[in-house]
C-alpha positions as CSV (number, residue, x, y, z in Angstrom):
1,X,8.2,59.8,-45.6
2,X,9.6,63.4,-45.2
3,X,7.6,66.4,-45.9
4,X,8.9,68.7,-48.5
5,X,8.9,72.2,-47.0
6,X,6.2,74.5,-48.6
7,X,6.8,77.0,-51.2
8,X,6.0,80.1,-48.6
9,X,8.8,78.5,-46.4
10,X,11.2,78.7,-49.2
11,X,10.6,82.1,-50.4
12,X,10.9,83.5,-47.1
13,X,13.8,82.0,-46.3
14,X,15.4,83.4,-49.5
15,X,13.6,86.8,-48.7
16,X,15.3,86.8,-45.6
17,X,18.9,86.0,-46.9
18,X,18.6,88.8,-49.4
19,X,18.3,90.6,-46.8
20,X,20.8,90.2,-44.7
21,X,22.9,89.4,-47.7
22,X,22.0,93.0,-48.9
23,X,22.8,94.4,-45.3
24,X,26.2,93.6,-45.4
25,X,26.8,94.3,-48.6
26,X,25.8,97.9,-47.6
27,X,28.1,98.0,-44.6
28,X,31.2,96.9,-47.0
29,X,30.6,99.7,-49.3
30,X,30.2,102.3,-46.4
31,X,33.2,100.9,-45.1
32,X,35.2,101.8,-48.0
33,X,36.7,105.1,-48.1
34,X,36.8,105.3,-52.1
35,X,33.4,104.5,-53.1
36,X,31.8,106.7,-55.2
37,X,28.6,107.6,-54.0
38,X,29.1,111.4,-53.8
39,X,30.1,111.0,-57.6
40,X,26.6,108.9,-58.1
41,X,24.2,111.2,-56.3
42,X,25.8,114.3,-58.1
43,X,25.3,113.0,-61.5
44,X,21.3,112.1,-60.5
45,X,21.0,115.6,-59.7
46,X,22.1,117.0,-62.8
47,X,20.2,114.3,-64.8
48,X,17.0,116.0,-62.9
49,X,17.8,119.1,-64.0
């Protein structure tokens, strides 16, 4: 008889492939030369205003 794995197991495993899932996400989008982050932070800055 196998032992399921424990719940803590299981949610760090998924917390650490958010992670790294979230990672390179991030170094897709700063690869691209057309993504509009400029565009997003200007528009926070006038919503501050």
């Amino acid at each position: 008889m196998q032992r399921k794995p424990d719940l803590l197991w299981i949610l760090a495993i998924l917390f650490g492939l958010g992670i790294v899932t979230t990672g390179y996400a991030q170094s897709l989008w700063a690869a691209k030369a057309d993504a509009p982050v400029e565009v997003t932070q200007q528009q926070q800055q006038q919503s501050r205003r």
